[in-house]
N, C-alpha and C positions, 0 to 999 in steps of 0.2 A: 416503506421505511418509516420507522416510529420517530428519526430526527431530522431536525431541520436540514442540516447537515450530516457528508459521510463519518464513519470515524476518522477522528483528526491524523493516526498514523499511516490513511490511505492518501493522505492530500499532503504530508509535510515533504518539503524537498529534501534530497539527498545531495549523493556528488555527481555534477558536471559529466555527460557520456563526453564530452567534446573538450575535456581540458586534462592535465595531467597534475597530479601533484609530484614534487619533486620530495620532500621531507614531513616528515607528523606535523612540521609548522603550518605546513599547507592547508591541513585538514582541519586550523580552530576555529569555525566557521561556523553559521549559526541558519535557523530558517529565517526565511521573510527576507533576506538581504540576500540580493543576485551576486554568485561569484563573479570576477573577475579578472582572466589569464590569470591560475595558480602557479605555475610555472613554464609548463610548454602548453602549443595547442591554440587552440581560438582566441583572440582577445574581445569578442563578443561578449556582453555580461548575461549570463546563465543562470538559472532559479534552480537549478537542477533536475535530475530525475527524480518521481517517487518509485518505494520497493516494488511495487505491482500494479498494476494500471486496476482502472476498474473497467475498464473499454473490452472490447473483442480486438484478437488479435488476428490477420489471416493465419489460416493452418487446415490442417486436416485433423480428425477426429475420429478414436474408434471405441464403441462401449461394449459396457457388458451388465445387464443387471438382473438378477434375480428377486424373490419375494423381500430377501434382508439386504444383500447386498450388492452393491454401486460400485460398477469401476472404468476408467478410463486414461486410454494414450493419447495425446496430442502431438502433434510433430506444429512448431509453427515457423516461419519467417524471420522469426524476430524476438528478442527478449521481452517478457512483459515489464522488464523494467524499464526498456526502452521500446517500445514499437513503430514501428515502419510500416509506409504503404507499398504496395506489392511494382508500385513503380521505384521504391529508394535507391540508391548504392549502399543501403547499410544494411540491409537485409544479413543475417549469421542461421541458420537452422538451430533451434531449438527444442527438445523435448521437455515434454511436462507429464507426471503420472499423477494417478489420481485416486481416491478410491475410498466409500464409507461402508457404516453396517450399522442396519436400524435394529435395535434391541427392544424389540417390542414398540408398544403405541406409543409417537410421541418422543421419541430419543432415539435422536441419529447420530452417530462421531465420523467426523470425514478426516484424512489428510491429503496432504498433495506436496509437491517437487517438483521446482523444473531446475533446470541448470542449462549454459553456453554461452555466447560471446554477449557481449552490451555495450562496449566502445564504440564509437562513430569512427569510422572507414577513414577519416580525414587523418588518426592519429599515427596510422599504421605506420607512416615514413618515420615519426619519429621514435618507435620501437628499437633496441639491440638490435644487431644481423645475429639471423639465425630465428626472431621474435614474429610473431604476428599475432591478430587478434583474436585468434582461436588461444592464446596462452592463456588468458586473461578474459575469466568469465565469474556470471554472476552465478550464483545458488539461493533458491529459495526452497525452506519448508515448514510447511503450516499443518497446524490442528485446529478442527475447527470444532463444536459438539451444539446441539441445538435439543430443548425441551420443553413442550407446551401440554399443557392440562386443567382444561377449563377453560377462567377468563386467566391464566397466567402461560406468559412465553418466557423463558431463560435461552440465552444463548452467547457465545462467548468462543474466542481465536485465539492463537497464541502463533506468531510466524518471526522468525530467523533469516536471516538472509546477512549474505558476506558477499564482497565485491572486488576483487584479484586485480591489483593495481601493480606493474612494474615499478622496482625500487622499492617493495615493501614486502620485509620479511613477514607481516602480520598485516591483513589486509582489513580494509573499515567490514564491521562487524555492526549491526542491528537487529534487538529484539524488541516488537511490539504485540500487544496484545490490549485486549478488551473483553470487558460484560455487560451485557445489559440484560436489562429485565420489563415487562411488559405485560399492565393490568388492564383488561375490559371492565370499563367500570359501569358502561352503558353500551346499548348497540351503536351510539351514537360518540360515545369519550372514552377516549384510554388517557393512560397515562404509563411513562417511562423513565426509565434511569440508566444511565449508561456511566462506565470509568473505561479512562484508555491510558495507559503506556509505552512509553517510546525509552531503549536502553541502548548505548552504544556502547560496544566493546573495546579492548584496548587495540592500538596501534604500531607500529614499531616499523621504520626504513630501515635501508641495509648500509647504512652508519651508523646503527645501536642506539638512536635517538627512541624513544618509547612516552608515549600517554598513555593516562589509564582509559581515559576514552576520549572520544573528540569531538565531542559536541553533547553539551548538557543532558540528563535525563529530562523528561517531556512529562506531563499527567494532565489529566481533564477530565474532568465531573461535571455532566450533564443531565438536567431533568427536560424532561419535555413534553408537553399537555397537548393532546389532539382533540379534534372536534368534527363531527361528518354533519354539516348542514342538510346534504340528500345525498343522494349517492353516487353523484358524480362530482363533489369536490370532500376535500379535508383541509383545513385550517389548523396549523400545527405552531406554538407559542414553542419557545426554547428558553433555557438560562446557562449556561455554562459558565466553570472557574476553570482555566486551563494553563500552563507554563508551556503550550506549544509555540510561545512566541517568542523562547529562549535566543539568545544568539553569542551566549559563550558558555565555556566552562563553570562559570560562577553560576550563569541563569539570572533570569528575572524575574518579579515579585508576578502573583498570579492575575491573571488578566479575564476582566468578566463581560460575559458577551449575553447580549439577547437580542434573539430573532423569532420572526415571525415570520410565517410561511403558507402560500393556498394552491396547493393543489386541487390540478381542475382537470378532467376530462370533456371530448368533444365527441357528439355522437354524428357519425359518419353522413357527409351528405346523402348518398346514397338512401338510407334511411329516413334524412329529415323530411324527404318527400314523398314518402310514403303513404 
């Protein structure tokens, strides 16, 4: 990875598997501050979940690929917005499909979908009769497209995702996306640049109450300078200006970060005695 950090809309919190909202009030909520009891549900304070993990999920897997084209079904245990170990009670079945096509050298376009339950098992009691957790699932669907030629790499996502919450005729809605780009300027330094945003869609309960959306838009610009000492570390500088640290509808002025980073490899004992 060319940054210090993941892209910032894999790591920003969502809403609460373990809390309910009762009205759009519920939802003016912001990252970086842990929810607390929105209505019904845990009174634990919650960071919430992010739209897709970047982890392995359990499941089974079946491909298919040829010279151009890439494809695959998943079946897993669990939402990747939420994931569980194969010991949980929150375990829901899930399907995910998958699928790209490389157009010659160098340029690939993928997309993917999964969709089903992501509530934690705890809420089910306080659902309607007649309701369970199977009602009330998450949807995700992503493009993703990748291009390198030479010492340059392009590549860039664009993912969707809606979250089916009881009592809401319009359920929280997010689109985030990114590019970045990626120069060999030695066998030893690259450099890169990356932009990400984060959009939420409008809201509306079934008392007619409606937002246009419910939680700030997000953006972040990132450069970031690598360096390979030998070949088993990388030393990687960062700058970033981001509003991922928004926490209402208004937003906050842009916030600038710099990190530095060393990645390092270990060669296997096995080997060291050799």
């Amino acid at each position: 990875m060319a940054f210090v950090r993941p892209v910032p809309a894999y790591t920003s919190a969502l809403l609460p598997p373990d809390q309910f909202a009762c009205a759009t009030s519920d939802l003016v909520h912001g990252n970086g501050t842990a929810w607390s009891s929105l209505c019904r549900g845990s009174e634990a304070e919650n960071y919430g979940l992010t739209p897709v993990t970047l982890y392995g999920v359990p499941g089974v897997e079946f491909q298919l690929a040829t010279n151009s084209f890439d494809g695959r079904v998943q079946f897993t245990n669990s939402s990747p917005a939420n994931p569980q170990g194969l010991t949980s009670n929150n375990q829901h079945l899930q399907w995910t499909l998958g699928g790209g096509y490389r157009f010659g050298p160098g340029i690939h376009v993928g997309v993917a979908e999964f969709f089903g339950p992501y509530l934690d098992g705890s809420l089910e009691p306080l659902l309607s009769e007649g309701q369970n957790l199977g009602h009330f699932n998450a949807l995700g669907l992503g493009l993703d497209a990748q291009w390198s030629r030479g010492r340059w790499a392009l590549e860039g996502e664009w993912q969707r995702f809606r979250f089916e919450l009881p009592g809401f005729a319009q359920s929280p809605r997010v689109e985030v996306a990114y590019g970045q780009a990626k120069r060999i300027i030695s066998p030893r330094v690259f450099a890169a640049t990356r932009l990400s945003t984060e959009n939420f869609g409008a809201i509306s309960d079934q008392e007619g109450f409606r937002l246009p959306n419910f939680q700030a838009p997000r953006k972040a610009v990132e450069v970031s300078l690598g360096y390979r000492p030998n070949r088993l570390q990388v030393i990687k500088a960062g700058l970033g200006l981001s509003t991922f640290t928004s926490s209402s509808l208004s937003g906050y002025p842009w916030k600038y970060t710099v990190e530095i980073e060393l990645v390092t490899s270990f060669v296997p004992l096995a080997q060291s005695f050799r």
